[in-house]
N, CA and C atoms as a LAMMPS dump frame, in Angstrom:
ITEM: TIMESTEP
0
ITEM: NUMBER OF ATOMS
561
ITEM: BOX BOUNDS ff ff ff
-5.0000000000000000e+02 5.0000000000000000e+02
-5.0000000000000000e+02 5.0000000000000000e+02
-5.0000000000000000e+02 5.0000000000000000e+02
ITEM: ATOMS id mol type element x y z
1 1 1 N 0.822 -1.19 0
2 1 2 C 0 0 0
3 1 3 C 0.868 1.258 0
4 2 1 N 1.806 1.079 0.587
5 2 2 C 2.809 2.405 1.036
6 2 3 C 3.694 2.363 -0.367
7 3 1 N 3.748 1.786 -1.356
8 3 2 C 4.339 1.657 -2.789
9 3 3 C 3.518 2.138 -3.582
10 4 1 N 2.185 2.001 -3.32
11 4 2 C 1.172 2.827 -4.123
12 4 3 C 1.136 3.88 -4.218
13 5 1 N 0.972 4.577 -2.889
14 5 2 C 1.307 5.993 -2.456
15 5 3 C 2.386 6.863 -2.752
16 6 1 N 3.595 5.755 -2.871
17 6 2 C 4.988 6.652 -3.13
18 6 3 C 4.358 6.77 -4.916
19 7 1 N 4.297 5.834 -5.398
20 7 2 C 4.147 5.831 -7.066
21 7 3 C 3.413 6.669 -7.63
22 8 1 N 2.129 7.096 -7.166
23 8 2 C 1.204 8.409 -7.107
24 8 3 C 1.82 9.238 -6.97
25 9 1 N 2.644 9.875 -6.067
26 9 2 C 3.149 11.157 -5.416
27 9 3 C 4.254 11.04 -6.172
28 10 1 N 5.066 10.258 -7.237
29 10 2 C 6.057 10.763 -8.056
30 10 3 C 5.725 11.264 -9.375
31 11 1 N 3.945 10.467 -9.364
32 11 2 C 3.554 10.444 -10.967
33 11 3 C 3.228 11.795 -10.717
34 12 1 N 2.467 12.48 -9.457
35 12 2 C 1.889 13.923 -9.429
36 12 3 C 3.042 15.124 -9.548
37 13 1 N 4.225 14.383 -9.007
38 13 2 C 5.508 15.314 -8.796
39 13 3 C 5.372 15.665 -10.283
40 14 1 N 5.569 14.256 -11.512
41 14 2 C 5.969 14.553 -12.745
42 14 3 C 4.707 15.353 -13.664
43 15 1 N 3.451 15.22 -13.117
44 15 2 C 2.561 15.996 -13.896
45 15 3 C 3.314 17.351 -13.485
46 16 1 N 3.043 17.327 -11.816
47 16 2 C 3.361 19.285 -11.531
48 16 3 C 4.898 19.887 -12.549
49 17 1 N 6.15 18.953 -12.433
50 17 2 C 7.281 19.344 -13.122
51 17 3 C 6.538 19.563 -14.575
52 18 1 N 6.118 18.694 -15.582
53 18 2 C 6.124 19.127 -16.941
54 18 3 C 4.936 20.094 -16.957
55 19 1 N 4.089 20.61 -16.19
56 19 2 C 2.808 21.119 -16.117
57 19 3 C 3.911 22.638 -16.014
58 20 1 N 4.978 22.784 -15.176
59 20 2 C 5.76 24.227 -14.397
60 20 3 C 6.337 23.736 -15.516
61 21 1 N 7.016 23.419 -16.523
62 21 2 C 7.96 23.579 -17.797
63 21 3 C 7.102 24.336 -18.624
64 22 1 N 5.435 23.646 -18.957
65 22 2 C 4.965 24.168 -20.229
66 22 3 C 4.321 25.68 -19.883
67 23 1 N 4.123 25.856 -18.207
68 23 2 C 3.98 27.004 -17.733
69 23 3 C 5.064 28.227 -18.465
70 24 1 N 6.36 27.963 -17.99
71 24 2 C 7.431 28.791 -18.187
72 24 3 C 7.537 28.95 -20.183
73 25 1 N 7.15 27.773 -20.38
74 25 2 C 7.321 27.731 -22.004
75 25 3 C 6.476 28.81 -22.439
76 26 1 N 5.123 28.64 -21.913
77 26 2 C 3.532 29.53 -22.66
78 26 3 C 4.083 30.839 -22.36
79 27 1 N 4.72 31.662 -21.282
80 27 2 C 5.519 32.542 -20.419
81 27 3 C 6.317 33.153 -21.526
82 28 1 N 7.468 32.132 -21.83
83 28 2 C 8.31 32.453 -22.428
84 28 3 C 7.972 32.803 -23.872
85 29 1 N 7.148 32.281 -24.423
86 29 2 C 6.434 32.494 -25.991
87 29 3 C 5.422 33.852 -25.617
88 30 1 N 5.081 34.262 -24.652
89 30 2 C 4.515 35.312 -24.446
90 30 3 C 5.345 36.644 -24.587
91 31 1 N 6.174 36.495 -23.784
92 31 2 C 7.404 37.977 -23.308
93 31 3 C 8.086 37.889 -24.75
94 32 1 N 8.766 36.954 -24.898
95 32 2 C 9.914 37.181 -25.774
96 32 3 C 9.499 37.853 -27.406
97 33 1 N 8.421 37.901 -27.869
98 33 2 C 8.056 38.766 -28.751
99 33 3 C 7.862 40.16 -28.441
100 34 1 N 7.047 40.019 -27.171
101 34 2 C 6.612 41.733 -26.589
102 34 3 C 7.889 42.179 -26.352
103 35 1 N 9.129 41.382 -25.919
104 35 2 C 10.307 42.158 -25.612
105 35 3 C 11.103 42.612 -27.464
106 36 1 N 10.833 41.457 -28.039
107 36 2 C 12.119 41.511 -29.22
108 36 3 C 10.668 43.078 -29.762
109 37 1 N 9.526 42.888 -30.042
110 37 2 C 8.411 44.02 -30.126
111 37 3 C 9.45 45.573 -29.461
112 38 1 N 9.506 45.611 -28.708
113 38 2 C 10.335 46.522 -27.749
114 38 3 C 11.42 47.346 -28.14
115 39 1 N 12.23 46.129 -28.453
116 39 2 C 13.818 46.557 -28.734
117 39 3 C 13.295 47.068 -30.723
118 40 1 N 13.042 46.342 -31.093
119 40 2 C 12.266 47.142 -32.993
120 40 3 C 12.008 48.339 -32.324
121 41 1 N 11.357 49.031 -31.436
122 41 2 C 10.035 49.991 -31.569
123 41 3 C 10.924 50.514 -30.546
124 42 1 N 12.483 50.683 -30.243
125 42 2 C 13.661 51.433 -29.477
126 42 3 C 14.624 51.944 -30.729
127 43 1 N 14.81 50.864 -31.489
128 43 2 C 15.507 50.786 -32.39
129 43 3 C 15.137 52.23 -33.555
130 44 1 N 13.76 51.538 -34.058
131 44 2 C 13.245 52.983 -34.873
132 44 3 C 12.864 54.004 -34.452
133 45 1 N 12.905 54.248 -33.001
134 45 2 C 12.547 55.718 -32.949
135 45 3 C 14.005 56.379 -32.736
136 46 1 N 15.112 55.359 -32.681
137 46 2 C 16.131 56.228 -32.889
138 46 3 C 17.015 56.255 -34.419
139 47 1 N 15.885 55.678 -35.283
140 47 2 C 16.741 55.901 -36.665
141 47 3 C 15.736 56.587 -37.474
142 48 1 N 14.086 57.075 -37.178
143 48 2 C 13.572 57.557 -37.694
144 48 3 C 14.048 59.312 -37.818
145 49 1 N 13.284 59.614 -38.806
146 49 2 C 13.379 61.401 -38.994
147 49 3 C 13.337 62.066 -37.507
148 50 1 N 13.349 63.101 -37.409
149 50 2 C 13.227 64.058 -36.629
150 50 3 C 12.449 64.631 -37
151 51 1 N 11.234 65.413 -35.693
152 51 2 C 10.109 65.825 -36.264
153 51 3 C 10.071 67.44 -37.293
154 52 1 N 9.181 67.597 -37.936
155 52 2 C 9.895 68.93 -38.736
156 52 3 C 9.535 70.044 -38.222
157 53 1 N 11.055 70.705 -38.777
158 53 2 C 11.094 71.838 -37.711
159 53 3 C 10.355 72.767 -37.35
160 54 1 N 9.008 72.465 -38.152
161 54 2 C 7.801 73.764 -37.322
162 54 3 C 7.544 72.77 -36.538
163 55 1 N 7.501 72.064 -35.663
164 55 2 C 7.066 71.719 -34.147
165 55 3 C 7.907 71.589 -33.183
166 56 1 N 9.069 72.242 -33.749
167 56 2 C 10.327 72.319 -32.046
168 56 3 C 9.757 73.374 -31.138
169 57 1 N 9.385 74.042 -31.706
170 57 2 C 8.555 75.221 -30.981
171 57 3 C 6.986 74.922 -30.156
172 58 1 N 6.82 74.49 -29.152
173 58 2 C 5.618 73.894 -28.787
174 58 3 C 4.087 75.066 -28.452
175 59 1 N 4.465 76.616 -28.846
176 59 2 C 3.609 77.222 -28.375
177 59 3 C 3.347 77.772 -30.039
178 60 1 N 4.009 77.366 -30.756
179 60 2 C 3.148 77.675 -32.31
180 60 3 C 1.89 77.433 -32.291
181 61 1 N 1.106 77.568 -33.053
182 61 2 C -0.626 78.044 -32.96
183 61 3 C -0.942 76.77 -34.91
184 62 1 N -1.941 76.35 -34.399
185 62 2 C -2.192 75.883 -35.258
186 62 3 C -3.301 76.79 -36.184
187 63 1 N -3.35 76.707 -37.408
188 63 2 C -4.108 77.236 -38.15
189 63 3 C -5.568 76.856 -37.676
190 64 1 N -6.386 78.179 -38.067
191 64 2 C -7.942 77.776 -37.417
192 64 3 C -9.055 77.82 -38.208
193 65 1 N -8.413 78.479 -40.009
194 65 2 C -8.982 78.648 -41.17
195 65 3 C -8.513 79.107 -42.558
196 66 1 N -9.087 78.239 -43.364
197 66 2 C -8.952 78.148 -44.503
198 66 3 C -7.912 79.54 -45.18
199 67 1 N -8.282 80.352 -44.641
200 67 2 C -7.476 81.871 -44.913
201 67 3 C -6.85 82.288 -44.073
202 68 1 N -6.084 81.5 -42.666
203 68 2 C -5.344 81.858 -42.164
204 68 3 C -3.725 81.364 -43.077
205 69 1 N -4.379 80.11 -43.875
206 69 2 C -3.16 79.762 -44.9
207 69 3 C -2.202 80.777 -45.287
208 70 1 N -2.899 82.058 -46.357
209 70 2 C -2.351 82.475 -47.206
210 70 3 C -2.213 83.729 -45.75
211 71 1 N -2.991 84.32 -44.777
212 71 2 C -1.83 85.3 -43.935
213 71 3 C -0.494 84.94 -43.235
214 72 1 N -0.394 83.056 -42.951
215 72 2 C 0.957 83.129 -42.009
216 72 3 C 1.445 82.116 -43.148
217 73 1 N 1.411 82.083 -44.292
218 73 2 C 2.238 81.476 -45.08
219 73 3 C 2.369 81.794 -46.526
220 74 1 N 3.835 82.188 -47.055
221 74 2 C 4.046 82.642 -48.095
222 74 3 C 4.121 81.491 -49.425
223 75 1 N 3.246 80.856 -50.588
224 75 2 C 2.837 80.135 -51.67
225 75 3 C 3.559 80.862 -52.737
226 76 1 N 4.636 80.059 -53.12
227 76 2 C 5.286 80.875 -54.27
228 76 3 C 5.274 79.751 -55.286
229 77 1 N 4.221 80.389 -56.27
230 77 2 C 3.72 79.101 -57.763
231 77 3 C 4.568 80.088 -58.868
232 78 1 N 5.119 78.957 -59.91
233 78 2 C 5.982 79.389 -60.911
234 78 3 C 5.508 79.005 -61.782
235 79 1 N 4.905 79.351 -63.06
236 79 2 C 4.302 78.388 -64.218
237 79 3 C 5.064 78.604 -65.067
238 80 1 N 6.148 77.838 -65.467
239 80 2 C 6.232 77.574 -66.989
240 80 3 C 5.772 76.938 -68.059
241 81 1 N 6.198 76.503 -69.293
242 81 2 C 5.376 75.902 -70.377
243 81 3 C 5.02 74.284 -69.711
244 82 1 N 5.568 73.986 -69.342
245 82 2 C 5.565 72.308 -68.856
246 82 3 C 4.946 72.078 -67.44
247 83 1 N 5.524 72.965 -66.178
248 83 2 C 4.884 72.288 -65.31
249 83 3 C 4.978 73.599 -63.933
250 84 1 N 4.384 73.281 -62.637
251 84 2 C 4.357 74.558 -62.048
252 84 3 C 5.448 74.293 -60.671
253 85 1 N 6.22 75.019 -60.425
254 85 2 C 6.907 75.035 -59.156
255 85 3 C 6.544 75.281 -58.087
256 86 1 N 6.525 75.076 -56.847
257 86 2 C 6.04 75.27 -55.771
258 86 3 C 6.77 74.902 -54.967
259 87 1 N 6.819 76.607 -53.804
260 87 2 C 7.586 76.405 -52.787
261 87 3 C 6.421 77.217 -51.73
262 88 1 N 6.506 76.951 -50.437
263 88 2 C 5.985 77.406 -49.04
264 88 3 C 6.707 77.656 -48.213
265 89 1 N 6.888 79.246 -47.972
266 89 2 C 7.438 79.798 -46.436
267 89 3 C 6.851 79.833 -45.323
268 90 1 N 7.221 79.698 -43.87
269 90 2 C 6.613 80.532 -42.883
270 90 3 C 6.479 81.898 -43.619
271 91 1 N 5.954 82.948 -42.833
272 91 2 C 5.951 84.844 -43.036
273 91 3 C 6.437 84.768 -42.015
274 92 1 N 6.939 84.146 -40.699
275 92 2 C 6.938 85.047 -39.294
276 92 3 C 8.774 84.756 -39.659
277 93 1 N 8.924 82.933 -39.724
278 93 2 C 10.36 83.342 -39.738
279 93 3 C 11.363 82.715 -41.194
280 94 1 N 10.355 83.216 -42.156
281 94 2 C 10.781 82.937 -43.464
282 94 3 C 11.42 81.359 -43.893
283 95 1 N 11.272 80.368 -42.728
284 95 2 C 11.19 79.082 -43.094
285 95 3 C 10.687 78.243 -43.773
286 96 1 N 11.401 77.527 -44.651
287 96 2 C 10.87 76.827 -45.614
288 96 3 C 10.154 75.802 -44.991
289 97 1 N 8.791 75.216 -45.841
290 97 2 C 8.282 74.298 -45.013
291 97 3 C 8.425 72.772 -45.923
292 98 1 N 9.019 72.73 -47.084
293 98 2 C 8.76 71.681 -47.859
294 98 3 C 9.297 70.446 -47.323
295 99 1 N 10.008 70.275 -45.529
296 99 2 C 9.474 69.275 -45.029
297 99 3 C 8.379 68.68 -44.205
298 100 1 N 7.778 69.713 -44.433
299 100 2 C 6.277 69.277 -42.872
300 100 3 C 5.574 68.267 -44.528
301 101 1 N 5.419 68.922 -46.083
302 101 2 C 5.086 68.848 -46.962
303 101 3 C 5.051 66.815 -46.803
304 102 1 N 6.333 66.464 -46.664
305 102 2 C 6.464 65.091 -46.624
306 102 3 C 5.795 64.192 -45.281
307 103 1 N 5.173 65.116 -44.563
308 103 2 C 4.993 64.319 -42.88
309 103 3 C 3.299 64.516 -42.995
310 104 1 N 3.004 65.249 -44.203
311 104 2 C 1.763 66.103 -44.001
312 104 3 C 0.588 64.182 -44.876
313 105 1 N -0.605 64.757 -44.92
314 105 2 C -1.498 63.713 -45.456
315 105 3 C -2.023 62.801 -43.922
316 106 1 N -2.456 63.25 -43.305
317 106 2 C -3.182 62.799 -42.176
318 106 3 C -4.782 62.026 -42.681
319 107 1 N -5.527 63.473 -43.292
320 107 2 C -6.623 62.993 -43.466
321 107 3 C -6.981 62.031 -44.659
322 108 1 N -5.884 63.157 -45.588
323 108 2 C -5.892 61.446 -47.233
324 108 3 C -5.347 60.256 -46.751
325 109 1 N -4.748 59.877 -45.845
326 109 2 C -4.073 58.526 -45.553
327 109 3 C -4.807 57.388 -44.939
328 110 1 N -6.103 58.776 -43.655
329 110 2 C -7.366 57.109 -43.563
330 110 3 C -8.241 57.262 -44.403
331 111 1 N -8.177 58.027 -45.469
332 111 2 C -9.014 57.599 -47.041
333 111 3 C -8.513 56.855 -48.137
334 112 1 N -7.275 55.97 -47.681
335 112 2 C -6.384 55.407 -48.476
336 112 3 C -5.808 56.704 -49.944
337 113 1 N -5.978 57.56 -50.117
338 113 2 C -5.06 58.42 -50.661
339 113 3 C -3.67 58.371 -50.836
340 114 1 N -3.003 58.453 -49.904
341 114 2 C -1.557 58.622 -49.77
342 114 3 C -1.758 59.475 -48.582
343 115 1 N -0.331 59.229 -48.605
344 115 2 C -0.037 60.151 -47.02
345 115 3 C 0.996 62.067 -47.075
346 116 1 N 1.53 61.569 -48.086
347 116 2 C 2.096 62.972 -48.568
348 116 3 C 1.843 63.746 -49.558
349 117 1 N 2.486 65.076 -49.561
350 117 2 C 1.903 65.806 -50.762
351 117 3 C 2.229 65.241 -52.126
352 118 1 N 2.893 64.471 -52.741
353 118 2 C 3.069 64.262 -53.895
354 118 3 C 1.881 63.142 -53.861
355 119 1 N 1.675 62.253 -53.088
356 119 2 C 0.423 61.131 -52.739
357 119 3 C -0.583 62.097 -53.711
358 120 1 N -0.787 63.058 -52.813
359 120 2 C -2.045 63.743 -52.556
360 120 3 C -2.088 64.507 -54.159
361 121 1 N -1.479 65.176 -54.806
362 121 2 C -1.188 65.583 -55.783
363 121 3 C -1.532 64.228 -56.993
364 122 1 N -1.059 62.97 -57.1
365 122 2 C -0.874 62.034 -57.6
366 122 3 C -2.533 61.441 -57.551
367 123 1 N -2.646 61.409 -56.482
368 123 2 C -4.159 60.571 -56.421
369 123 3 C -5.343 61.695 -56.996
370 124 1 N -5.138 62.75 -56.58
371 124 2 C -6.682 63.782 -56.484
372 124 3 C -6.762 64.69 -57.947
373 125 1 N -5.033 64.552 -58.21
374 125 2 C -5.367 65.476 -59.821
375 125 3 C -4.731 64.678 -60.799
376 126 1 N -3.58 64.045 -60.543
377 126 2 C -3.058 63.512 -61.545
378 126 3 C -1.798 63.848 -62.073
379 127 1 N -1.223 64.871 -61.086
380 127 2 C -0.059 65.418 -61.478
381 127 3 C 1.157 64.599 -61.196
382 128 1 N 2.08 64.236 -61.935
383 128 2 C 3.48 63.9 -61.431
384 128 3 C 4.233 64.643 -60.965
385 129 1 N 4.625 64.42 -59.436
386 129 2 C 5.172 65.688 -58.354
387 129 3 C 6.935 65.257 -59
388 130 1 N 7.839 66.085 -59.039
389 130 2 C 9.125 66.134 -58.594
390 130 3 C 9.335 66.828 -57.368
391 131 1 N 10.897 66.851 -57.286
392 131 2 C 11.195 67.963 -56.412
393 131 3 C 12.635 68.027 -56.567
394 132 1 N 12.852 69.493 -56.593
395 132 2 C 14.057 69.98 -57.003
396 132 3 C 14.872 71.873 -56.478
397 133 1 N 15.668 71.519 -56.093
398 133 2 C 16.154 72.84 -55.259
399 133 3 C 14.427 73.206 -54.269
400 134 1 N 14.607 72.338 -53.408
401 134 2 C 13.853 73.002 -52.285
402 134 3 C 12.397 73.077 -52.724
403 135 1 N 12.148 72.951 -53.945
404 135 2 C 10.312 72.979 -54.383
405 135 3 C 9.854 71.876 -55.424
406 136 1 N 8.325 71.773 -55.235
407 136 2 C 8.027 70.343 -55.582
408 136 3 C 7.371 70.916 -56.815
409 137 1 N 7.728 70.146 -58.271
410 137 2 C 7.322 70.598 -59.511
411 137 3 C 6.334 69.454 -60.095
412 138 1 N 5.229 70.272 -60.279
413 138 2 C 3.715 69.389 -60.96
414 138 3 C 4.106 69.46 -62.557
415 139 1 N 3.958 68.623 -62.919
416 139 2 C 4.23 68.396 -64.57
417 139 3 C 2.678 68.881 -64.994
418 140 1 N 2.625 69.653 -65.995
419 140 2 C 1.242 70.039 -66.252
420 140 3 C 0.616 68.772 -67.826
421 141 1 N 1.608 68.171 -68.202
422 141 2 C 0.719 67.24 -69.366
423 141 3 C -0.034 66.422 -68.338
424 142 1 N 0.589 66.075 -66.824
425 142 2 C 0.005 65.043 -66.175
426 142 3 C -1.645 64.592 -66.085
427 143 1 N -2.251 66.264 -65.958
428 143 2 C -3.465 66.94 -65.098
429 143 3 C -4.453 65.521 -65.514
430 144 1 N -5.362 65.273 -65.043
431 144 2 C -5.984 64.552 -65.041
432 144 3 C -7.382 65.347 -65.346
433 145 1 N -7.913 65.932 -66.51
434 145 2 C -9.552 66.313 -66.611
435 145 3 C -10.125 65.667 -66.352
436 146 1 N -11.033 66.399 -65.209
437 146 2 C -12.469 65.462 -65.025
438 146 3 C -13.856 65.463 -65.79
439 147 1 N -13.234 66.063 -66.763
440 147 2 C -14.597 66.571 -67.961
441 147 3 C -13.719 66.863 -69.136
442 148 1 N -13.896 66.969 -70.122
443 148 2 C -13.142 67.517 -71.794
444 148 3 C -13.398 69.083 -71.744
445 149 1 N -14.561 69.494 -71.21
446 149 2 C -14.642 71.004 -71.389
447 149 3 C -13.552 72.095 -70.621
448 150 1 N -13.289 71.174 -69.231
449 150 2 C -12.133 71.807 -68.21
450 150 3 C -11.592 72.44 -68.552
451 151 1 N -11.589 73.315 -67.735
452 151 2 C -10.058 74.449 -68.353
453 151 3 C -8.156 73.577 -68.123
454 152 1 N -7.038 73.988 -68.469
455 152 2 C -6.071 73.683 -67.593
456 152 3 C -5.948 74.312 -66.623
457 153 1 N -5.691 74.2 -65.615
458 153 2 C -5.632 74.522 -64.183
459 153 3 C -4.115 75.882 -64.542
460 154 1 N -4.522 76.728 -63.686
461 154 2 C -3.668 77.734 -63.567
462 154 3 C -2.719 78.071 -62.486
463 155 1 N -2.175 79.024 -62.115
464 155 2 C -1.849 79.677 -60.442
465 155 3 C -2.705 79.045 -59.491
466 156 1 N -3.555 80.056 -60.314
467 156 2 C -4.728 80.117 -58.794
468 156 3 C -5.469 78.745 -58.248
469 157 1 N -5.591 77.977 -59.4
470 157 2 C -6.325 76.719 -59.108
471 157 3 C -5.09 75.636 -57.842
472 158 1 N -4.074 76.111 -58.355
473 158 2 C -2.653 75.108 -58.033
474 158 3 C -2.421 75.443 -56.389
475 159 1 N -2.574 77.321 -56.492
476 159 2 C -2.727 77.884 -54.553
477 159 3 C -3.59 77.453 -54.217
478 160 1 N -5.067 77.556 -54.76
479 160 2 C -5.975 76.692 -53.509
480 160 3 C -6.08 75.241 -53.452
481 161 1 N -4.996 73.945 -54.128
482 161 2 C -5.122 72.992 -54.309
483 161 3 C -4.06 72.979 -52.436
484 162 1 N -2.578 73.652 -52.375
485 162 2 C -1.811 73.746 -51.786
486 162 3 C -2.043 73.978 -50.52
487 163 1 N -3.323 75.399 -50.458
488 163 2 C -3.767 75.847 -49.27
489 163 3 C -4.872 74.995 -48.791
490 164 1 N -5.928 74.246 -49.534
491 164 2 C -6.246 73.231 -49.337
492 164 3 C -5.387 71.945 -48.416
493 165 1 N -4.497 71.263 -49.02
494 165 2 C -3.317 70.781 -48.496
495 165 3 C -2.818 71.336 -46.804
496 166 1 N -2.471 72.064 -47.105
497 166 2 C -1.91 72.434 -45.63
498 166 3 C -2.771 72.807 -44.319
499 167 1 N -4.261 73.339 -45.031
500 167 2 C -5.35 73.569 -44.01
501 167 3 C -5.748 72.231 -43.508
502 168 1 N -6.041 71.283 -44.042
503 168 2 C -6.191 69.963 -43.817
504 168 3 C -5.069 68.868 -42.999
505 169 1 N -3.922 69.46 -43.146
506 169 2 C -2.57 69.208 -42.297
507 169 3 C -2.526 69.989 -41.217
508 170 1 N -2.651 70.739 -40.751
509 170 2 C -2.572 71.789 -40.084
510 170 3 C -1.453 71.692 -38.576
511 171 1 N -1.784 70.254 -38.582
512 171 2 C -0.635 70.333 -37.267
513 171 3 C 0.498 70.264 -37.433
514 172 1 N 0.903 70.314 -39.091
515 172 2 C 2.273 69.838 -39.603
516 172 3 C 2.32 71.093 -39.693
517 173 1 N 1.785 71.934 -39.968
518 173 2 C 2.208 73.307 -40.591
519 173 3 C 1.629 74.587 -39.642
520 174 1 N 2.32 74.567 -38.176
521 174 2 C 2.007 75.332 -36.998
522 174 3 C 2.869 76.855 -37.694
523 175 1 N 2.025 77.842 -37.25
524 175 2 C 2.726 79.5 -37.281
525 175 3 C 2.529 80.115 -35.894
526 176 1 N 3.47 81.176 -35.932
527 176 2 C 3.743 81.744 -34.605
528 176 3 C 3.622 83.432 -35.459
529 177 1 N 3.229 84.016 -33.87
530 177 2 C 3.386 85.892 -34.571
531 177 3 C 4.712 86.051 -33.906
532 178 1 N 5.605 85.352 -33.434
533 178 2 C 6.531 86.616 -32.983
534 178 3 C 7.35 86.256 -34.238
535 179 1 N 8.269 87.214 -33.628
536 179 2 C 9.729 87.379 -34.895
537 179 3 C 10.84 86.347 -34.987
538 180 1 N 11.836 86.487 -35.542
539 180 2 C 12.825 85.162 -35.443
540 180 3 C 13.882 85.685 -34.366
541 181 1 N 14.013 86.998 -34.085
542 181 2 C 14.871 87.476 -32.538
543 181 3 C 13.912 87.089 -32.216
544 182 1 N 12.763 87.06 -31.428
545 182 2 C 11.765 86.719 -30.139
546 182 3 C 12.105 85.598 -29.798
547 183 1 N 11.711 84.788 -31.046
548 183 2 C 11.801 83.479 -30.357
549 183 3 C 13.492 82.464 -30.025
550 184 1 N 14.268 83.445 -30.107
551 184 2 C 15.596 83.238 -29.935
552 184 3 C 16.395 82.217 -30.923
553 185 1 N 15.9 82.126 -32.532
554 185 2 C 16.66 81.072 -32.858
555 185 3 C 17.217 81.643 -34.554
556 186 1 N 16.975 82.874 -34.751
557 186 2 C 17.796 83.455 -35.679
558 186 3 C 19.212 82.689 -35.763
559 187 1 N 19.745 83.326 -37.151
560 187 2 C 20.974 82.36 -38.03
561 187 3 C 21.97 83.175 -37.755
């Protein structure tokens, strides 16, 4: 009887041992992704971009309308025979913005659009974006008519495509009123 008892209490020992192995196993298949998860998501935030430089400044003001575009930001469209140039300043501290341009597409991106301005350009008109010395150039054979009668798109159609663009971004493309002495970071 007392052989029975021992033989039970080794067979229970060996359930509890492989029962505490597959414990530590299920354990171990748990963590070790959330950790290797971890070290990726350490890794890229130190090889990704840096955010663009209109948000080092944390008391910039976000735009609040459609026509605050064209008062705190300078739209400089170039048309030649082929295609139109485009560049965007701050006005307060004459900063170029044609990188917020690449970070920008918030709202086209959960409409499957694209996520940046050439996306956004590419999907909604049809233009093939370049970019070259600092501004992004729309090829004008690209245009995409949405009717035969259409006009070709001009200046003006191209600024409110842009100011469109950036009103809709808006947190990429923060303005401030003070000056570039105020805010202490003049060149």
């Amino acid at each position: 009887m007392i052989g029975y008892f021992i033989e039970l209490s080794s067979m229970g020992s060996t359930i509890c041992y492989v029962s505490i192995r597959m414990w530590l196993f299920i354990i171990l298949m748990i963590i070790l992704p959330l950790y290797i998860i971890a070290l990726i998501m350490a890794e890229y935030k130190k090889r990704r971009p840096s955010a663009p430089k209109n948000e080092k400044h944390k008391n910039d003001k976000e735009l609040t309308s459609l026509e605050d575009v064209s008062k705190y930001f300078d739209i400089d469209i170039t048309e030649t025979d082929t295609h139109f140039l485009v560049g965007v300043k701050r006005r307060s501290d004459g900063e170029e913005m044609w990188d917020s341009f690449d970070y920008g597409g918030d709202m086209w991106f959960e409409r499957g659009i694209g996520g940046t301005f050439p996306h956004y350009m590419e999907r909604l008109y049809g233009f093939e974006v370049g970019f070259e010395d600092h501004k992004y150039t729309l090829k004008k054979d690209t245009y995409e008519k949405s009717s035969p009668d259409e006009k070709d798109p001009d200046t003006n159609d191209v600024r409110f495509w842009i100011e469109m663009f950036i009103f809709e971004n808006r947190r990429w493309f923060r303005y401030s009123d003070w000056k570039p002495h105020e805010r202490g970071t003049e060149n």
